[in-house]
C-alpha positions in Angstrom: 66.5 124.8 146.7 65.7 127.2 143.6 70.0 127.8 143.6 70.7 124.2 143.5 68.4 123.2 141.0 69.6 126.6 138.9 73.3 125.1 139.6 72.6 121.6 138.7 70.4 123.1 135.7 73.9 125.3 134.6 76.0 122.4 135.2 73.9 119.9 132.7 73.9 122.8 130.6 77.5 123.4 130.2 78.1 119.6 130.1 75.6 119.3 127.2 77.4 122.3 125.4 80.5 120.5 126.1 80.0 117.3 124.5 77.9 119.5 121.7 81.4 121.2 121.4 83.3 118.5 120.9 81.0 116.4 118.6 81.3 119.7 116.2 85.2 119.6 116.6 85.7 115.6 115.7 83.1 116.3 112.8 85.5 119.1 111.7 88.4 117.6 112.8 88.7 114.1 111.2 87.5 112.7 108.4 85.0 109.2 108.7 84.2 106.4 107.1 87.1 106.7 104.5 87.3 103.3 104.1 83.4 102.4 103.3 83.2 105.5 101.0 86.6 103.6 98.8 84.7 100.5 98.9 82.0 102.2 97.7 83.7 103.5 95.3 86.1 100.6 93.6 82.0 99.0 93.6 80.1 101.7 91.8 83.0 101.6 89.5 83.0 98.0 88.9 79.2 97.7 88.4 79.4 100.3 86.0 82.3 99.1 84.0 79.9 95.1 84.3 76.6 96.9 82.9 78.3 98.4 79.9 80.8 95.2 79.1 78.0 92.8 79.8 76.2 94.0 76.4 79.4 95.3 74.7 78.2 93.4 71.4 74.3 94.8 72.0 75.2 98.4 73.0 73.9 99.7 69.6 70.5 97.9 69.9 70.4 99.3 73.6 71.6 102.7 74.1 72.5 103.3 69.9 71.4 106.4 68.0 69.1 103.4 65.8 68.1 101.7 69.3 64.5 100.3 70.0 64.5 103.0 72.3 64.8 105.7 70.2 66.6 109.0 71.4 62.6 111.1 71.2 61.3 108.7 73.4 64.4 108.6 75.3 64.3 112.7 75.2 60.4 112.2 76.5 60.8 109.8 79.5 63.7 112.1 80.9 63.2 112.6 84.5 62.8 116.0 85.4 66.6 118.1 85.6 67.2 115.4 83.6 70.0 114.9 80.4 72.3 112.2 78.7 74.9 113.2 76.4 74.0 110.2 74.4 70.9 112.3 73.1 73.0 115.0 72.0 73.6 113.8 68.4 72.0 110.8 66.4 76.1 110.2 64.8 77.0 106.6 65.4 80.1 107.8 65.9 79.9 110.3 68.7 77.6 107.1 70.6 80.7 105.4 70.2 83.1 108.1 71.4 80.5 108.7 74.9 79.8 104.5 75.5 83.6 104.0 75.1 84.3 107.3 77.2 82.1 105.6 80.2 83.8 102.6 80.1 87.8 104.5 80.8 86.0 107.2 83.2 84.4 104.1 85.5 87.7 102.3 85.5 89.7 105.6 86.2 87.0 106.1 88.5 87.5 102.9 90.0 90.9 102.6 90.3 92.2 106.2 91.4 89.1 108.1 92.4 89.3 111.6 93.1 86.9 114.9 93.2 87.1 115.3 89.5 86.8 111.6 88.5 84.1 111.4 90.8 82.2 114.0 89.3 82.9 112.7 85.5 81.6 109.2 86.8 78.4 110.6 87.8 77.9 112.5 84.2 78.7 109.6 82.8 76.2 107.4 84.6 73.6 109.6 84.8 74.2 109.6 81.0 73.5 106.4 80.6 71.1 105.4 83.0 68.5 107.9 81.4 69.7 106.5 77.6 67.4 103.4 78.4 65.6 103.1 81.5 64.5 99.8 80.8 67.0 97.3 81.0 67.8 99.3 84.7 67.5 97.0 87.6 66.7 99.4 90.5 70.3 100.1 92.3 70.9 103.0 90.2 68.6 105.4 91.8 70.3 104.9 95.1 73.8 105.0 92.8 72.4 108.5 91.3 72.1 110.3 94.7 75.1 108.7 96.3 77.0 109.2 93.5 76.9 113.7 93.9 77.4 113.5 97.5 80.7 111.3 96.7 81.2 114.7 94.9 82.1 115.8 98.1 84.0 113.0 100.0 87.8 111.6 99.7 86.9 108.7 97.8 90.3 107.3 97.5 91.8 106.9 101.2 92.3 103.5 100.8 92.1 101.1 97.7 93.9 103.4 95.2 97.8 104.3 94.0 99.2 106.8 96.6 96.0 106.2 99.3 99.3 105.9 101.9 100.6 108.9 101.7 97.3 110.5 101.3 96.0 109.5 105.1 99.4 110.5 106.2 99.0 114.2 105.3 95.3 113.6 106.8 96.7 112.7 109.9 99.7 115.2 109.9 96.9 118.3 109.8 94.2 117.3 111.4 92.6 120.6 112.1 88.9 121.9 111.6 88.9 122.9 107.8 85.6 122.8 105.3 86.7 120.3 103.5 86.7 117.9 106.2 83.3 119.1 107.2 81.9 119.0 103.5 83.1 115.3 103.6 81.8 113.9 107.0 78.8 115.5 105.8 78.5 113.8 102.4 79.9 110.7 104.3 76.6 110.9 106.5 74.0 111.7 103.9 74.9 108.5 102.2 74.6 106.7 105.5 71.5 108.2 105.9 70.0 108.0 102.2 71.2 104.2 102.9 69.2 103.8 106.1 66.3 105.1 104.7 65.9 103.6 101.6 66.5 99.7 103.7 63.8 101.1 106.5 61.0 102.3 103.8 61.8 99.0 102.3 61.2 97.3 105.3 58.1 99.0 106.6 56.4 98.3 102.9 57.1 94.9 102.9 55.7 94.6 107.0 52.3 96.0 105.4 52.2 93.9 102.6 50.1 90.8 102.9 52.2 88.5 101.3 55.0 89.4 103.4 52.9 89.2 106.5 52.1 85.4 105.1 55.7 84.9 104.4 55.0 83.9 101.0 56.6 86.1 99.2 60.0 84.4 98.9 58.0 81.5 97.1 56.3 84.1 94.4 59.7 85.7 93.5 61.2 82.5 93.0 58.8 82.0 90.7 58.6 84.9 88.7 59.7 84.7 84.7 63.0 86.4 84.2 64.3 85.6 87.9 64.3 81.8 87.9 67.9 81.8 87.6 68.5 78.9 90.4 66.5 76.1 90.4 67.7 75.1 94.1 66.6 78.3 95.1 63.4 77.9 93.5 63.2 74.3 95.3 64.3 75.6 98.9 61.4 78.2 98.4 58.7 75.5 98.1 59.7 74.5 101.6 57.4 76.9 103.6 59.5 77.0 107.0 62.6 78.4 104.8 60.2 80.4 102.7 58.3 82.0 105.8 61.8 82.4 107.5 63.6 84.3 105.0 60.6 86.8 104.5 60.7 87.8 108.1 64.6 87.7 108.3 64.9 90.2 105.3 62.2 92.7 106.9 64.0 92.2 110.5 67.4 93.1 109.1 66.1 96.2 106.6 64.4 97.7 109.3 67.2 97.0 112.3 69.5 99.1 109.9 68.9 102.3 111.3 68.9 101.4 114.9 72.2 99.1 113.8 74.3 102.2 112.9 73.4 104.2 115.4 74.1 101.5 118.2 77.1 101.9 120.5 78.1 98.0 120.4 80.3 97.4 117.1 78.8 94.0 116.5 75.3 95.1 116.0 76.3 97.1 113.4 78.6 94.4 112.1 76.7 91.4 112.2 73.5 93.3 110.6 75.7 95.1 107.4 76.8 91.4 107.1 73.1 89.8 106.9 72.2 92.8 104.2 75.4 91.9 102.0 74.5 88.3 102.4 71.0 88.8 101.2 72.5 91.1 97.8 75.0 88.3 97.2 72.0 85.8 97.4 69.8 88.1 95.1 72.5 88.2 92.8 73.1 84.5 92.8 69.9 83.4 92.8 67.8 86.2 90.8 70.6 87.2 88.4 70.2 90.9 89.2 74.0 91.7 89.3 74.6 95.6 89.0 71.9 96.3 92.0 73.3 93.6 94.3 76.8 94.8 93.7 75.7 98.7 94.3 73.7 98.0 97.3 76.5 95.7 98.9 79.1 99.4 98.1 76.0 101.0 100.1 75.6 98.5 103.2 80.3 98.9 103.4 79.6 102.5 104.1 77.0 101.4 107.0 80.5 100.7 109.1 82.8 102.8 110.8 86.5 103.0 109.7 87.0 101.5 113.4 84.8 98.5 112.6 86.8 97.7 109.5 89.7 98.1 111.4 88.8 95.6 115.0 87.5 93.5 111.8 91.0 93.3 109.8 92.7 92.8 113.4 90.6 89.7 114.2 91.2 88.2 110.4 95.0 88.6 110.6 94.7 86.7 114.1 92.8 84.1 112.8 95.3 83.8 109.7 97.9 83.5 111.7 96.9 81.1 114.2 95.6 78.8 110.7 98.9 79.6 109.2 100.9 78.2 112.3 98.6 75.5 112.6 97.5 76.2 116.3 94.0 76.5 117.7 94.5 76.7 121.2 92.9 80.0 122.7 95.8 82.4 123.7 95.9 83.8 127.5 94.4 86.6 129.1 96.2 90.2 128.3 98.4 88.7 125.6 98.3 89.8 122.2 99.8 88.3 118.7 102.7 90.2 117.0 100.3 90.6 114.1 97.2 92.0 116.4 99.7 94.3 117.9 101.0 95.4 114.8 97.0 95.7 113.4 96.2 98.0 116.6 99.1 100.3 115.3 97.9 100.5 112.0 94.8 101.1 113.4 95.6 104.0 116.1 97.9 105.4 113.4 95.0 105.7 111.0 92.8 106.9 113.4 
């Protein structure tokens, strides 16, 4: 009996250090979640180009050299490791040359990505971000972190000029290297930071009374600064939607973690689609644009490049059934052109 159980007990082992094997080889192997680290990307880029056009004519009373917030209390309420290259001089003119420089380097960033641009978009934003921390709304101290492990990643696989070609060299030599461990690794912190950040959320707002009561819903909508819907404000005075929106927002911040880590695509789908509903909602209803529109770049890289992939394939089907104006459910085993086609793209990208 002692042999058997030693055999069985080598057998497991070896399996274990099999799959453990070959985990380690796909994770230096192939790169992941290209696709939500672009999107993440294009929206970092785009909230940062908003947050500095949005006040274009104010930028002087907000982050100036003569702002409210002058550059010794700025210099005092750095965070620690902290710097801004807008308190470097007290020249209007060198404030100009660094709040125009933020603007090209986020649409650069934005549009073409890259290690370097990536790196010159978090200068940049950390630049501004500790200029004036008070008119910040919150998603830029997830964007601050997320921002230095993009440092790391291929940001611009997909939704930038020559992101074709660039998967096609990926795919030509896919072999272990560091820079393809360096990225799933940045790739998974982000995930990670992301989970975390929605689970702590989650858990404070379980412990919190008037989250327990479901009230809270009904005291944000009443808060000065955030009434910027009165039919949200109304639907909130209704304490069934009230009472069910507080628990659906804890449900869905805590479920994150468990969501990504499930093996069934459309728990991970259908819950990153209830979080980027809630941020559109918060930015239609509360007016807080620039951290909806950073935490919506967080929750795209909650999916795998797969998910985005069985997700584009069902959207072309739908199109083209709409588009040919029939509705009828197609047999068993038999796939559109367009679905085939979408599965090549698919495996080819793989």
């Amino acid at each position: 009996m002692t042999g058997v159980f030693a055999l069985m007990g080598s057998r497991g082992w070896q399996a274990g250090t099999a799959r453990l094997d070959a985990a380690l080889l796909r994770l230096a192997s192939r790169k992941h979640r290209l696709i939500g680290v672009a999107a993440l990307r294009v929206v970092i880029g785009f909230a940062t180009l908003l947050y500095c056009l949005s006040d274009y004519s104010r930028r002087r009373f907000l982050w100036g050299p003569d702002s409210y917030n002058s550059i010794s209390t700025a210099r005092a309420e750095l965070p620690r490791w902290g710097f801004s290259i807008f308190l470097w001089s007290h020249s209007t003119l060198w404030f100009e040359i660094a709040y125009h420089a933020v603007i090209v380097v986020a649409l650069a960033f934005m549009i073409f990505g890259g290690r370097a641009l990536t790196l010159a978009q978090a200068l940049m934003m950390w630049s501004l971000h500790n200029r004036n921390q008070d008119v910040l709304e919150g998603g830029d101290n997830l964007a601050q972190i997320v921002i230095l492990f993009m440092v790391f990643t291929v940001s611009n696989a997909y939704f930038a000029p020559g992101a074709k070609r660039r998967r096609a060299r990926m795919r030509a030599d896919e072999r272990p290297t560091t820079s393809t461990v360096l990225h799933n690794l940045a790739a998974f912190l982000i995930v990670f930071q992301t989970a975390v950040l929605y689970f702590t959320a989650g858990y404070w707002k379980i412990t919190g009374k008037v989250w327990q009561d479901g009230v809270a819903m009904y005291y944000i909508s009443r808060i000065t600064g955030f009434e910027m819907s009165a039919t949200y404000a109304h639907l909130m005075n209704n304490a069934f939607v009230g009472t069910a929106l507080c628990y659906f927002t804890i449900f869905i911040e805590l479920a994150l973690p468990f969501a990504i880590l499930s093996a069934r695509p459309w728990i991970r789908k259908a819950n990153t689609v209830a979080l980027e509903g809630m941020h559109l909602g918060i930015i239609a209803c509360m007016g807080l644009v620039c951290f909806g529109l950073l935490m919506i770049g967080a929750d795209c890289t909650c999916l795998r490049d797969e998910d985005y992939r069985s997700l584009a394939r069902r959207f072309r089907s739908v199109k083209e059934r709409v588009l040919g104006g029939s509705w009828s459910p197609l047999p068993a085993r038999v796939m559109t052109p367009v679905a085939m086609t979408a599965g090549r793209d698919g495996a080819a990208d793989a």
